[in-house]
N, C-alpha and C positions, 0 to 999 in steps of 0.2 A: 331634360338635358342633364339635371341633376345626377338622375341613375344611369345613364350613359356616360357621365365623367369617372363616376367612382368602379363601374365595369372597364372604362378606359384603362383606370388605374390600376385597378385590381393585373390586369392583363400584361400588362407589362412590367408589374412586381412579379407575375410567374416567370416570365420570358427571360427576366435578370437571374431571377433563382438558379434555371433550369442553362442561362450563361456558367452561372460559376459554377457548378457542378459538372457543366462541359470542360472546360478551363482545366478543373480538378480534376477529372479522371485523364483530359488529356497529359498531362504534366506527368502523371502518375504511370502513363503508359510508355510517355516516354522515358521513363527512367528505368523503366521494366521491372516498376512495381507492383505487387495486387494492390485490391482495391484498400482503400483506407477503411479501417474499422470505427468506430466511435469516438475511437483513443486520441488517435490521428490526426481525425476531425477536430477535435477539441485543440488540437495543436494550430489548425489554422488560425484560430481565433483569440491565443492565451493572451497577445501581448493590449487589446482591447478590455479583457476582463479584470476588473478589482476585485472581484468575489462575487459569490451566488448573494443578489438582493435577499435582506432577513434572515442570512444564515446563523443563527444564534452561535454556532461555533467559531465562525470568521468572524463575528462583531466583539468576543469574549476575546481571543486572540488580539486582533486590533487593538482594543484596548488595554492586554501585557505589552505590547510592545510599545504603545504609544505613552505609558509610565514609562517603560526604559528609559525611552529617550528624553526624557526630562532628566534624566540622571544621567547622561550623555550619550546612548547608542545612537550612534546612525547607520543606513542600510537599506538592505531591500526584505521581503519575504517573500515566499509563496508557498503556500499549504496547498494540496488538495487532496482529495479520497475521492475514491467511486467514480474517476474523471472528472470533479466538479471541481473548481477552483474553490475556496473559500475564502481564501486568503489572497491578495497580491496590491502590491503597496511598499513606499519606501517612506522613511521616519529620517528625521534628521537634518544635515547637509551633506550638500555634495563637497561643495566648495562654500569654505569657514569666509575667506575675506570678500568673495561677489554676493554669501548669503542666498546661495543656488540651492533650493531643496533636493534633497535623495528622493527620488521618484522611482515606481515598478519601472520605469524605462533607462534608469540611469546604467551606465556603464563600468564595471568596475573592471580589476584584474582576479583573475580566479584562480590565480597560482600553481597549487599541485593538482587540484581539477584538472589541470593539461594534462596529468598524465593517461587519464582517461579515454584522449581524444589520440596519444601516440598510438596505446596500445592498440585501439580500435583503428586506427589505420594498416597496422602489422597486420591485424587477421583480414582487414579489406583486401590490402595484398597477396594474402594467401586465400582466401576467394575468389582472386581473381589469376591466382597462379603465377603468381611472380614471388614467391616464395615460399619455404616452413617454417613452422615458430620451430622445429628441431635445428633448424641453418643456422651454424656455427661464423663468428664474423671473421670466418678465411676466407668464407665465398664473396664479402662482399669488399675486404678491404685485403687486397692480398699485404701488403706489408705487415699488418700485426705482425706483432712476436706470438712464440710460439701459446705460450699460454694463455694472451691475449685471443687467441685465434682460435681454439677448441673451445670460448664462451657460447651459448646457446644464447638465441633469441628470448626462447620459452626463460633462460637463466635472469637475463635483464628484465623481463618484463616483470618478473617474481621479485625481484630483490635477491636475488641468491648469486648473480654473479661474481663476488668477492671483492668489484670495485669498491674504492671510497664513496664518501655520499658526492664530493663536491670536487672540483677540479680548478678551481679557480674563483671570484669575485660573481654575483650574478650579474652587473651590467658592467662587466668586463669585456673592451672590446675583441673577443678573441674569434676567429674566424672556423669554422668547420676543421680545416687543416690542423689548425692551430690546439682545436680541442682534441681531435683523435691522438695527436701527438703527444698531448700529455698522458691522455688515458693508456697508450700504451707503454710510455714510457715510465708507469708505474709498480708500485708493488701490489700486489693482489693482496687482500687483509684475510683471504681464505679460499680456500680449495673451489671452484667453483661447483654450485649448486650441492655446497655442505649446510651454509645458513644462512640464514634472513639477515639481511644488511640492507638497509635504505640506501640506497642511491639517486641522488636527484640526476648524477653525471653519466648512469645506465641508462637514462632515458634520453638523455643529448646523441645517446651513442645511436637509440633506434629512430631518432629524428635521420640522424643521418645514412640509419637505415634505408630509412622511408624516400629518400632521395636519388641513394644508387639504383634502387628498385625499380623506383614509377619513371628514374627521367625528369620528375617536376621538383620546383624547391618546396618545400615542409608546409610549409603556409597555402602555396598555391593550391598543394593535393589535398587537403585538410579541409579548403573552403571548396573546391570542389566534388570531393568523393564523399564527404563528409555533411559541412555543414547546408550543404546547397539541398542534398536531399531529405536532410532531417527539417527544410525550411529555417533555418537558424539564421534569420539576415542581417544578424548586430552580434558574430560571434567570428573572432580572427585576430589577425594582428593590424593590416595596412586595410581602416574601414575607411566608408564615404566620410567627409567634413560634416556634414550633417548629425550621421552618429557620435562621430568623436567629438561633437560639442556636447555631448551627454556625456562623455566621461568623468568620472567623479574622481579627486584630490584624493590622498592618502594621508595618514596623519600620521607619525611615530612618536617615539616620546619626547624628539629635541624638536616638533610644531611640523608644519606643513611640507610633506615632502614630494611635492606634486603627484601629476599624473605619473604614469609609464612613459607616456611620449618624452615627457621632460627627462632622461636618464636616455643615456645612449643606447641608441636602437640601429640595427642594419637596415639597406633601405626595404627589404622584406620582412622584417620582422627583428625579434629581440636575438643579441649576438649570441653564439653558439655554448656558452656556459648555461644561460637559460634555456636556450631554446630547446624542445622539446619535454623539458618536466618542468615547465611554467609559461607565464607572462601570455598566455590567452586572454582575451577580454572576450567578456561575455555581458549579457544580462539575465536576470533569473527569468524570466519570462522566457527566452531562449533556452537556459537549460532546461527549461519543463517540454520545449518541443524537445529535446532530446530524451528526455525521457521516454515520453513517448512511441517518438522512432526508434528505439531499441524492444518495445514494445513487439515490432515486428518484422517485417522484412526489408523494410526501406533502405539500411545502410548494412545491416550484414543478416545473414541468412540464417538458420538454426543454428549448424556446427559449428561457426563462428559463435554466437550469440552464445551457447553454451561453452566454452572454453572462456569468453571474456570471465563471464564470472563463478568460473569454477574456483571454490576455494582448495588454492596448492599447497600453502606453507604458513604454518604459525608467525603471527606478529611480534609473538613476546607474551611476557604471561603476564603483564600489565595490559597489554591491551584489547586478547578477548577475543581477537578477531583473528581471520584468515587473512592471507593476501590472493588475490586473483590475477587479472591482466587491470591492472592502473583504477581497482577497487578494492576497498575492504569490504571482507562476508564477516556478516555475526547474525544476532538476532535478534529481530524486534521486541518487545515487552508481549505481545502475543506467543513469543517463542517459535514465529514463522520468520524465514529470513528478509535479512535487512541486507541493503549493497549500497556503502556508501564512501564519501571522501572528502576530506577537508585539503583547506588550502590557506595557505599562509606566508608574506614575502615580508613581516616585519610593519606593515603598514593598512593591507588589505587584508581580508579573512574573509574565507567562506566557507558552507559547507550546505554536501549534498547527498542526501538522504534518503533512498528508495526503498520503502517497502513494499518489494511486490509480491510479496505474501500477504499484505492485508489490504492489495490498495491505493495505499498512498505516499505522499510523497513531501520532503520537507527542505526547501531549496534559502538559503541566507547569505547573505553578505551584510560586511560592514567595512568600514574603510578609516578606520579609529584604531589605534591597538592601545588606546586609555579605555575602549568599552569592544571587549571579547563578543564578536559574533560568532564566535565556538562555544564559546558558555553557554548564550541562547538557546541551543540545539538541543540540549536535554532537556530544557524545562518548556519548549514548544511540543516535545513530544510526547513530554508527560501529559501534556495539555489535551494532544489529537488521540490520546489513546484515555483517557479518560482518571488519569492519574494523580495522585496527590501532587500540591507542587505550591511552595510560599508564595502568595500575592504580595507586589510590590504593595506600598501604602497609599492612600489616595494621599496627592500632591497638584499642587497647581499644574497638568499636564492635558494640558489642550488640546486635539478637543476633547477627551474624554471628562476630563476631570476642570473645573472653573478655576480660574482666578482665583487667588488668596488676595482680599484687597489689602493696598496697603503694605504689600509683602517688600516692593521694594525701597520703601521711607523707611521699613524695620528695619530690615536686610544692611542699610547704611547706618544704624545705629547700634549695629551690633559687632561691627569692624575693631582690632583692638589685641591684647595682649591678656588674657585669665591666668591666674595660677593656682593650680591644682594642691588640693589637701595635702600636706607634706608629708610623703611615704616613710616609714619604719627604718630600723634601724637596717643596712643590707638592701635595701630597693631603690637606691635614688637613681637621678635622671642617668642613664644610657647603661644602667646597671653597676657604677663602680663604687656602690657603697657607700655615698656620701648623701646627705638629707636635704639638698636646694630643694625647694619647691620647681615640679615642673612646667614647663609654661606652653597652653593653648595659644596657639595665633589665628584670628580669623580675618581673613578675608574676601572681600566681594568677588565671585565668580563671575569673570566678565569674558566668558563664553556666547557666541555671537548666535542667537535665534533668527529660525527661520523669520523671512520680512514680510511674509503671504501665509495664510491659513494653509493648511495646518500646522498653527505654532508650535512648536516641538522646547525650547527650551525656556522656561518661564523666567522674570524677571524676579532680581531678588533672591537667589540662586547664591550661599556660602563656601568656603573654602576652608577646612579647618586643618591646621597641621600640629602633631605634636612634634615635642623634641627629647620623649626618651621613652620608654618603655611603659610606664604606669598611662599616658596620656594613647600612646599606641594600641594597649589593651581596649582602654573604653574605645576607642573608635572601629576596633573590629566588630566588638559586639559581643552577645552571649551566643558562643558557639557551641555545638553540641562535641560531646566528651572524643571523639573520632577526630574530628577538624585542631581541636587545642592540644591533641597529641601530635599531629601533623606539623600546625605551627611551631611548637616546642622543639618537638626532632630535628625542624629542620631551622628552626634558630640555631643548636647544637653544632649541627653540621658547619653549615656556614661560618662559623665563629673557627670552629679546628681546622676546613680546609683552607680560611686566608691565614689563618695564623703561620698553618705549613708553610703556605705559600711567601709567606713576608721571608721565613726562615730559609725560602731557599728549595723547598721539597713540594713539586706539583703534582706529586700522583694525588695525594686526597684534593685538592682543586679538579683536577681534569676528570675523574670521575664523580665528583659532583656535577657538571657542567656537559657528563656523558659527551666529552669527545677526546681523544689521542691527548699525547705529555705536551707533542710539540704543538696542536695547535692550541693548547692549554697555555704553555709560555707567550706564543707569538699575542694571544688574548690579554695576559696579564700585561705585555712588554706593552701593548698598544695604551690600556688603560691605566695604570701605576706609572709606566714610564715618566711621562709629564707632570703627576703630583708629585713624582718626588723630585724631577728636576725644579719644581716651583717651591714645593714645601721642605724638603729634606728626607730625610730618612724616617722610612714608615715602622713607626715603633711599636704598636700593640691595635688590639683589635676588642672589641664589645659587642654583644648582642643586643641588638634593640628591640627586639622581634617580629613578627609577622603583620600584614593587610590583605586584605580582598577588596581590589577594589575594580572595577568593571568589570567583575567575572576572571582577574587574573586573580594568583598567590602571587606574592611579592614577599619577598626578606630582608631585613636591615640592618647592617652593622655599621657603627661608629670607629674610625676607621684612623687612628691616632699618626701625625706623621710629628718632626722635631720642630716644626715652625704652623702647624694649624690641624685641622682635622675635618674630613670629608665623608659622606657618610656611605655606604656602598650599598646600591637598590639591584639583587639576585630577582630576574622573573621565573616564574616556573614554567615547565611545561611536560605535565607527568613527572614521573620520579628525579627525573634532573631539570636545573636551572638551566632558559635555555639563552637572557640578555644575562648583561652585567655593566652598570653605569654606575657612576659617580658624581654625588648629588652635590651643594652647599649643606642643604636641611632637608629634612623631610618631606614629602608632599604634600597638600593637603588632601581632606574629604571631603564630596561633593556631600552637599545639604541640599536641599529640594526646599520650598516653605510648601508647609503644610498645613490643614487645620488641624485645630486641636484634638488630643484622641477624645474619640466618642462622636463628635460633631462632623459633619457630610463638608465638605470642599467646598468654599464662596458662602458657607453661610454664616462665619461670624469672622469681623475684622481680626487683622492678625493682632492685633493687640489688646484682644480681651479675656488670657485667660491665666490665670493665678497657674504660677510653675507648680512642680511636683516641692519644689524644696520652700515652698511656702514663709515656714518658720523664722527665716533669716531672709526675707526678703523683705523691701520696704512696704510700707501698710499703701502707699497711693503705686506700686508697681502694677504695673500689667508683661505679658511676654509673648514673644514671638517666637511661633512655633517652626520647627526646622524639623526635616526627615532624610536621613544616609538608608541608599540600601542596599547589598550588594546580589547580585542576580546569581552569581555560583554558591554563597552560603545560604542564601534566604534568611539571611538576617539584618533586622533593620537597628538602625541606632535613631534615639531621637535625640532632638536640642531644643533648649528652651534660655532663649534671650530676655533676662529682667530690662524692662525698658520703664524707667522714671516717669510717674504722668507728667514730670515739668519739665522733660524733656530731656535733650542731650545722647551723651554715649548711656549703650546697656551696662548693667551695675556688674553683672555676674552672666553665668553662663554654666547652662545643668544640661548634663548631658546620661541618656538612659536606657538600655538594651533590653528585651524581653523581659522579665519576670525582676531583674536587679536593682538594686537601689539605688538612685539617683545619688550623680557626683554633684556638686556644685563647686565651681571655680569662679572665686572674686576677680573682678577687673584688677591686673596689677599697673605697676606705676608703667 
């Protein structure tokens, strides 16, 4: 009876098999596809895999990211080559105040990734003969004006049609009607299809493209011709309640700024300023089935599939790359091509990474913009291609790395006000020459950790901020001679274009900030307006200099008005600054506890090891060890907390960068 039950079984585990494989090719024939290749295949099953068991490369991986996020990443990944997943897993949270982890299945927004999904609907349309990427938008909107109306399709999809980037607010409620009107009722910034000009508002235009064509709205044809046969069934705007309880929170810099759903949406999708070069939600497990299906015939055919990513038109001589149809071409570190594309709305970040000259494929999100899921993307693929690349330090970072015991009784003893060695004659605090000692502030990092394994942000976690330049420097770190020229140039900068700007002259602001005079003023008018209606008349400016800190650059100036002073935080992004805020103080640095160098994570309390500055510490002191580390420099800072055996606040506070000599800063009053 025995061997009768397990041939029972065995018989009807083939029967199910030889079901889904029916199923499969049925679906597949109904869509009048061939058969699915390997590739394919792998797509029915990506959103169940976390990685190939014992990949020694996905478990090396895993564990860079799961340091990050001890130093705050949150997100998703997925790696894979050769069709294998290695990699798939989210770090972090989704949502800070319910303590919801970032999981492979969470939900984010994938921003200019949309535009990927326009273009590729343009050539589905012109595969299916309802259009050319040559058709000029007379055919499809007879009112254009005239210059409006001789733009090519092939112009917009490139970025060469001479529009602005932006036409308006992104969750500006403005209607299809409402956007063509502006767009034509503009000025053209260049001859069309003379040069490369980003346009987010050229891609609203062929959303609206995609609508006079098919007959359907944007969204409709996109989950149908699109996502439905690439199997993508968590990629859209208006998804099941089910899914959208997996969407994950956004953070920016002033705290939580919800979902997408929370910000005005139409009831199809997001209003016509976004719509079409953003506001997709996906999940990376979903863009890996797309990768896939581009792979082969499923959603467009060769001649298509080769136009999408024919590189047409230089990006710029910063950035290396080609532009295609809603991808960048360049080249892998093999020197075979790479086709990929980031996305960014201020809040969420992603980016997506194919190289299908070697392979593989490198899919991220993060939903933080205090820890850059753009930065990650180099140093993951230094990683899959077998390249040099800084290891973060081992730190309390769960589960890879133990427990620092003890770390958060430190952690609370080391809270408090240091003041730093008094600088020379010309260096004092915010640079104007005078000798104050400057002064460290730390405080407890009360960042909320996941409430389920895997713990992502360990307890006991610092905050350290300085308030002028010398205290600034030790917390970026020893950076190598390339980066402290960067820093320096662009303290420079920064310091001449507000000073212009206080004077009244915006050109050097608005080419810092790489955009137009006037929307250069209307920026200043928004931010300055209100500290000077509070403080008075803004009178001089300082450099305070540069941070790295989640993988951004960030700039600082001290920012003098006639009744107080605010200090002004420039973010980068490539050769121009692309925020611009205004702080009280500085920010702090995150601190990670650590063990002490030389010693392995969880094996000796955080309160057993004599600082580096020894000399000047008390004979019964012990100190609690801290680690900063930033993911775009690869450089780490450390700290060390003198903690009294008989107890109380830390005495002092030594802080120490690669090869340099330890600062030591005494507790001040």
């Amino acid at each position: 009876m025995a061997k009768l039950g397990r041939s029972w079984m065995q018989a009807v585990a083939v029967l199910a098999v030889l079901a889904l494989a029916y199923q499969t090719w049925r679906s597949r024939w109904l869509w009048g596809q061939p058969d699915a290749g390997p590739d394919a295949r792998a797509a029915a099953s990506v959103a169940a895999v976390a990685a190939v068991a014992g990949d020694p490369l996905g478990a090396a991986l895993d564990r860079y990211l799961a340091r990050l996020a001890a130093f705050g990443y949150s997100g998703s990944a997925l790696v894979a080559r050769g069709g294998r997943v290695l990699l798939h897993r989210g770090y972090g949270l989704a949502d800070r105040a319910r303590g919801v982890p970032y999981t492979a299945e969470t939900l984010f927004d994938v921003a200019s990734i949309s535009k990927q999904f326009t273009a590729a609907a343009i050539l589905a349309l012109e595969m299916d003969g309802k259009l050319k990427v040559e058709d000029t938008l007379g055919r499809f909107f007879p009112v254009a004006p005239e210059d409006k109306a001789a733009i090519t399709l092939h112009q917009l999809l490139t970025h060469t049609s001479g529009l602005r980037d932006t036409f308006g607010e992104e969750y500006e409620t403005a209607t299809r009607e409402e956007l063509l009107r502006r767009v034509f009722a503009s000025q053209l910034l260049s001859r069309p299809g003379r040069r490369y000009r980003y346009s987010n508002g050229g891609y609203s235009v062929l959303a609206a493209v995609v609508e006079v064509a098919s007959g359907q709205s944007y969204g409709a044809y996109l989950r149908e011709r699109l996502f439905e046969r690439a199997g993508m069934r968590s990629t859209g705007f208006r998804l099941p309640p089910r899914q959208l309880a997996l969407l994950a929170h956004g953070y920016t810099a002033d705290g939580d700024w919800g979902t997408p759903l929370d910000h005005p949406w139409a009831p199809d999708g997001p209003w016509w300023i976004l719509r079409g070069n953003g506001g997709i939600l996906s999940t990376t497990g979903d863009l890996y089935r797309w990768h896939l299906a581009l792979a082969g015939d499923a959603v467009l055919a060769r001649p298509q599939r080769e136009k999408y990513v024919t590189p047409y038109v230089s990006e710029g001589r910063w950035a290396h790359t080609d532009y295609a149809y809603g991808w960048s071409v360049g080249k892998s570190p093999t020197g075979k091509r790479e086709i990929s594309h980031i996305g960014g709305n201020g809040a969420f970040e992603s980016d997506f990474r194919r190289y299908v000259g070697d392979g593989a494929v490198i899919i991220l999100s993060g939903n933080s913009i205090d820890y850059s899921a753009l930065a990650i993307g180099d140093h993951l693929e230094n990683r899959l291609f077998g390249l040099p690349d800084a290891d973060p330090p081992a730190v309390a970072a769960p589960p890879v790395d133990p427990p620092v015991p003890g770390a958060a009784a430190a952690a609370a003893r080391c809270g408090g006000v240091y003041l730093l060695p008094a600088p020379g004659p010309g260096a004092g605090a915010g640079g104007d020459g005078g000798a104050r000692p400057e002064r460290l502030t730390v405080t407890l990092d009360t960042a909320p950790a996941t409430p389920t394994p895997p713990a992502t942000a360990p307890a006991g976690r610092l905050l350290v901020a300085a308030d002028g330049k010398q205290g600034m420097a030790l917390l970026l770190g020893a950076l190598g001679a390339d980066d402290r020229d960067l820093v320096a140039g662009r303290d420079a900068n920064v310091v001449a274009a507000l000073d212009a700007a206080r004077e009244g002259r915006l050109q050097p602001f608005a080419k810092l900030m790489g955009v137009e005079a006037d929307a250069a003023a209307d920026l200043l008018r928004s931010r300055v307006g209100p500290l000077a209606g509070q403080l008075g008349a803004w009178t001089g400016v300082a450099g305070l200099g540069g941070a790295a800190r989640g993988g951004r650059w960030f700039t600082y100036a001290r920012c003098d008005f006639a009744r107080g002073t605010r200090i002004a935080e420039l973010g980068w992004a490539g050769p121009t600054a692309e925020t611009l805020r205004f702080l009280d103080a500085l920010p702090g640095q995150r601190f990670v506890p650590a063990p002490p160098p030389g010693a392995a994570a969880g094996t000796a309390a955080a309160t057993t090891t004599t600082p580096p500055a020894a000399a000047t510490t008390l004979a019964a002191s012990a100190a609690a060890t801290f680690a900063a580390f930033d993911v775009r420099t690869g450089v780490t800072v450390r700290a060390a907390c003198e903690l009294p055996a008989a107890g109380g606040p830390a005495s002092a506070l030594t802080l120490r960068s690669g090869d340099g000599a330890p600062v030591r800063a005494a507790r001040g009053p």
